[in-house]
Each structure stands twice: as C-alpha cells, then as structure tokens.
KEMARBA-804160 format. One record per residue (C-alpha): residue in three letters; y, z, x. Coordinates in steps of 0.02 Angstrom, whole numbers, always signed. Last residue first. Example, Ala and Ser with C-alpha at 12.3 -4.5 7.8 and 13.67 -1.06 7.14 Angstrom:
<pts>
<pt><type>Ser</type><v>-53</v><w>+357</w><u>+684</u></pt>
<pt><type>Ala</type><v>-225</v><w>+390</w><u>+615</u></pt>
</pts>
This chain:
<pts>
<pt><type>Unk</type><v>+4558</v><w>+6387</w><u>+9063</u></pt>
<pt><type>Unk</type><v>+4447</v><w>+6504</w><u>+9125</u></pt>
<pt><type>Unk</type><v>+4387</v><w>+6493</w><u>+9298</u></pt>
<pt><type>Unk</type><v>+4243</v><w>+6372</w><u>+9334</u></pt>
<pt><type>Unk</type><v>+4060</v><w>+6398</w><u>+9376</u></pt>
<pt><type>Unk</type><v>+3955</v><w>+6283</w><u>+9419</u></pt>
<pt><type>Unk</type><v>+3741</v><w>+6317</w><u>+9417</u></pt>
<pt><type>Unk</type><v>+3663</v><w>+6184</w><u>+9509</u></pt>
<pt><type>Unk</type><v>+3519</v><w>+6088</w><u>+9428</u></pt>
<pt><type>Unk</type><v>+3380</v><w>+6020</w><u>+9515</u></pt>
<pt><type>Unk</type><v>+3219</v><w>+5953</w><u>+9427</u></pt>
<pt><type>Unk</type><v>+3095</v><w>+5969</w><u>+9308</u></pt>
<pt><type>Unk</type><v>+3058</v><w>+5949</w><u>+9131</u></pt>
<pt><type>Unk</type><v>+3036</v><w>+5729</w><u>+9083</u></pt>
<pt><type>Unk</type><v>+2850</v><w>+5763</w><u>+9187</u></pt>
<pt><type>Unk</type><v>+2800</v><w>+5609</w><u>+9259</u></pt>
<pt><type>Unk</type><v>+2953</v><w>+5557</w><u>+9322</u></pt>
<pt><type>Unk</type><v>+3093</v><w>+5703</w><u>+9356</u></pt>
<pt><type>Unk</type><v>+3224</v><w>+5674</w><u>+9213</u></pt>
<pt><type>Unk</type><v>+3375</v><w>+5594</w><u>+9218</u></pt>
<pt><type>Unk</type><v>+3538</v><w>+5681</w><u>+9131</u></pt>
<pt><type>Unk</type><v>+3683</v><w>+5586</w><u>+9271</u></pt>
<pt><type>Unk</type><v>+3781</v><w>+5701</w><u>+9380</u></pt>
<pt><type>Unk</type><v>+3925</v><w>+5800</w><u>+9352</u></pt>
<pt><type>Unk</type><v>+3852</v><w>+5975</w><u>+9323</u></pt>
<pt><type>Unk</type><v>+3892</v><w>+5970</w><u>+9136</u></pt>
<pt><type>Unk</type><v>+3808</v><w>+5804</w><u>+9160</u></pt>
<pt><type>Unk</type><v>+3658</v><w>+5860</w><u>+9216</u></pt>
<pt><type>Unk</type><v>+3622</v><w>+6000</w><u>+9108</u></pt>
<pt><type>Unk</type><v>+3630</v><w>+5875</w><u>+8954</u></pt>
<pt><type>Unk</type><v>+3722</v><w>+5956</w><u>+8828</u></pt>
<pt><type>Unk</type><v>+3709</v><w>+6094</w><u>+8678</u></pt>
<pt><type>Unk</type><v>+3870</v><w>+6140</w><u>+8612</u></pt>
<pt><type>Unk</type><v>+3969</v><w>+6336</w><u>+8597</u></pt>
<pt><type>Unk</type><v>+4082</v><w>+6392</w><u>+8478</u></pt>
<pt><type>Unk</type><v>+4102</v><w>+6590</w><u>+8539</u></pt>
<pt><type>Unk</type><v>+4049</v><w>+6722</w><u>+8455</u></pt>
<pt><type>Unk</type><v>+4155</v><w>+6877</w><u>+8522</u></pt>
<pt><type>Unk</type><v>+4158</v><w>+6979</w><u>+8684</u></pt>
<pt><type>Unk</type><v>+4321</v><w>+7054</w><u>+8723</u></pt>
<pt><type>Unk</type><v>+4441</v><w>+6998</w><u>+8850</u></pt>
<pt><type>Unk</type><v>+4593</v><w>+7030</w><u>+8731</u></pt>
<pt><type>Unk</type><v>+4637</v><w>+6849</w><u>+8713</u></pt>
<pt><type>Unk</type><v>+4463</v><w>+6801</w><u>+8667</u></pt>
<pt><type>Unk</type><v>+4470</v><w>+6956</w><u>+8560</u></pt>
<pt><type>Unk</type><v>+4613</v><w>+6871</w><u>+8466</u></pt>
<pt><type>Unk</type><v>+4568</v><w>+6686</w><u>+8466</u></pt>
<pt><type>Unk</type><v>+4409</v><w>+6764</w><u>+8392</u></pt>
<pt><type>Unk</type><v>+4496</v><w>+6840</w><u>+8238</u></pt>
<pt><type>Unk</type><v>+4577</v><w>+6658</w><u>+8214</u></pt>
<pt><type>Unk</type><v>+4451</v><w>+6568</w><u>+8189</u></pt>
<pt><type>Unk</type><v>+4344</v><w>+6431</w><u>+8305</u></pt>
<pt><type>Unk</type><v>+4347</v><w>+6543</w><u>+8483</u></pt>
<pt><type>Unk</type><v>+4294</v><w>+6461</w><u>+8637</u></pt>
<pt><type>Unk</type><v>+4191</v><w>+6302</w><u>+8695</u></pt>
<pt><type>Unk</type><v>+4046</v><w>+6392</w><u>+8775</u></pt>
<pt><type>Unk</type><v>+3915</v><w>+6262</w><u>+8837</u></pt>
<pt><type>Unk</type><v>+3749</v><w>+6286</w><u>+8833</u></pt>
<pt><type>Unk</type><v>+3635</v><w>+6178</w><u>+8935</u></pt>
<pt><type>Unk</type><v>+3495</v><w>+6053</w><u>+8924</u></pt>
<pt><type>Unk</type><v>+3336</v><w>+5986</w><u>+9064</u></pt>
<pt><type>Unk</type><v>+3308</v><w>+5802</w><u>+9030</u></pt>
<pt><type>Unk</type><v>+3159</v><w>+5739</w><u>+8930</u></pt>
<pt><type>Unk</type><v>+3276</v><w>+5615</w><u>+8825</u></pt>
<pt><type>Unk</type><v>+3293</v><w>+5715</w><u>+8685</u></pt>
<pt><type>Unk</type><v>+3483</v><w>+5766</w><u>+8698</u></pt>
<pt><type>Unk</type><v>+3498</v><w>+5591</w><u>+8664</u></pt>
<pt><type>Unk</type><v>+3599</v><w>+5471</w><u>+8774</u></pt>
<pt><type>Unk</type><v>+3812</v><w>+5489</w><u>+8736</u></pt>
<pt><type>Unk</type><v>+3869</v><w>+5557</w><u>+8907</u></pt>
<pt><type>Unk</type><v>+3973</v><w>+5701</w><u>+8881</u></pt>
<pt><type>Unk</type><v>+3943</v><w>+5721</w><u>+8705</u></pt>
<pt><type>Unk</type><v>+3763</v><w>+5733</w><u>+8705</u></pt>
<pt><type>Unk</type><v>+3681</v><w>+5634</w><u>+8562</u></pt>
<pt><type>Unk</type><v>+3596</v><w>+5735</w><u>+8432</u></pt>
<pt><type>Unk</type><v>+3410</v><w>+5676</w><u>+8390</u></pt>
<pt><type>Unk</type><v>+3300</v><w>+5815</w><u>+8486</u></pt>
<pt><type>Unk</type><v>+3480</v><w>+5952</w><u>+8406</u></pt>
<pt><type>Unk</type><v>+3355</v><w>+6027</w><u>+8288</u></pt>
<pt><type>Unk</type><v>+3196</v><w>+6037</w><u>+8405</u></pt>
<pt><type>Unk</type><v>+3045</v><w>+6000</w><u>+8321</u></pt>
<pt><type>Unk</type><v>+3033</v><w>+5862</w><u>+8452</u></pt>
<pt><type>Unk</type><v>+3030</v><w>+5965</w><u>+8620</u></pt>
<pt><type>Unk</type><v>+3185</v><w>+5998</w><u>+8709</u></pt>
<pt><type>Unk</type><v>+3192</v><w>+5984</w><u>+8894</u></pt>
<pt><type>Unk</type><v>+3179</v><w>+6156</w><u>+8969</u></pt>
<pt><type>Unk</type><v>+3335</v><w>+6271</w><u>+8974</u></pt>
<pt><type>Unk</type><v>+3472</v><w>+6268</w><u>+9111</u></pt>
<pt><type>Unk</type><v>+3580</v><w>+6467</w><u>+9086</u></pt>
<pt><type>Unk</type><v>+3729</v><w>+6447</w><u>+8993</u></pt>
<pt><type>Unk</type><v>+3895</v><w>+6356</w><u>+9071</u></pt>
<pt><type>Unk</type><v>+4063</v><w>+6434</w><u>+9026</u></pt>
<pt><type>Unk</type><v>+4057</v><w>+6569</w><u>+9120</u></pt>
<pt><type>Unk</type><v>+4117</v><w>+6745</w><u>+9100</u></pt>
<pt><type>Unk</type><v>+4301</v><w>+6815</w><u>+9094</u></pt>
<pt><type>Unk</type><v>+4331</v><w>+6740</w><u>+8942</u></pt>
<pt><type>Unk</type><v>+4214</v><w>+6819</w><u>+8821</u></pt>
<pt><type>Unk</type><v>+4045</v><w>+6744</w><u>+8763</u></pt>
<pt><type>Unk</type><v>+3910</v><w>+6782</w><u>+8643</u></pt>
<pt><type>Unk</type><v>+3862</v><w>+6591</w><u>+8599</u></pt>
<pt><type>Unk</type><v>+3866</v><w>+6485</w><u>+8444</u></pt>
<pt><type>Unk</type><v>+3812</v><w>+6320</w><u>+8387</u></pt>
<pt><type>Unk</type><v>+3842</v><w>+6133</w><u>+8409</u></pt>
<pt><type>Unk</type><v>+3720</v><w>+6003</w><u>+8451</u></pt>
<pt><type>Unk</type><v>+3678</v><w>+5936</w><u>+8272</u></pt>
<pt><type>Unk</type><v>+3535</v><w>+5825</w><u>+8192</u></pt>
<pt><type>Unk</type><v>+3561</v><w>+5782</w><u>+8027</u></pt>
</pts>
C-alpha cells in the first residue's frame, strides 16, 4: 500500500515546508499515494515536498511545547500545492520548474 506519511526532525520554531525534491521515480513508496491537498498521484512527474504536521504522542507534544527538536509526523505532497498553485510539471521533462519556498509562523 502506497503511503505519504512519515517523519521529519522538526521543532516549532522552524518551517513547516521541507526542502522541493525531484519528482519521484517508480520504486518510490509513496509513486501510488494520492496527495492530500489535491488528490492526483504523488507520481505524476511533479516536483514533492515535506510537510511537518507536528507531534503524534504525547512525549513529542512536550518537546514541541518546549522548543526542542523531536520527530515530527510529517506527509509527502505535491510542491505545488503546498505553495498554492496547481502540481504540473514542466513538459518534456515531468522534473523542473518553479517553486517558491513559504514560510508560515507556527500555529
């Protein structure tokens, strides 16, 4: 089953957003997964991005509170739409294109 969630070294006072990685290739784990924001397969030769979610138990709610760094739950997306804009990728190649880095406060 193909899944989009993992984890991330994160603490609050850092972005959310991961840095923009290549499109994923086939033997990719998450190739099949849908992403969440937008519902087209992570596989579709767009660029993908981590996305730190936060703590899942309750020793992580802790450092999260603290400031320190912990394993954070964390999903795979399309880089595009964690920017805002639609996951389509640069014809010919399904790899390239522009992606702005946004950075939010934490929540």
């Amino acid at each position: 089953m193909a899944t989009n969630v993992t984890y991330v070294r994160w603490r609050r006072d850092e972005p959310r957003e991961g840095r923009v990685f290549p499109a994923l290739s086939e033997s990719h784990s998450a190739y099949d997964a849908d992403c969440w924001l937008c519902g087209k397969p992570l596989g579709n030769g767009s660029q993908v991005q981590l996305l730190a979610i936060g703590p899942e138990d309750e020793a992580d709610r802790i450092k999260h509170h603290e400031g320190r760094w912990y394993s954070a739950l964390a999903i795979l997306l399309h880089a595009a739409c964690v920017q805002g804009a639609e996951p389509e990728p640069e014809p010919g190649t399904g790899t390239e294109g522009v992606v702005s880095m946004f950075v939010p406060g934490d929540d």
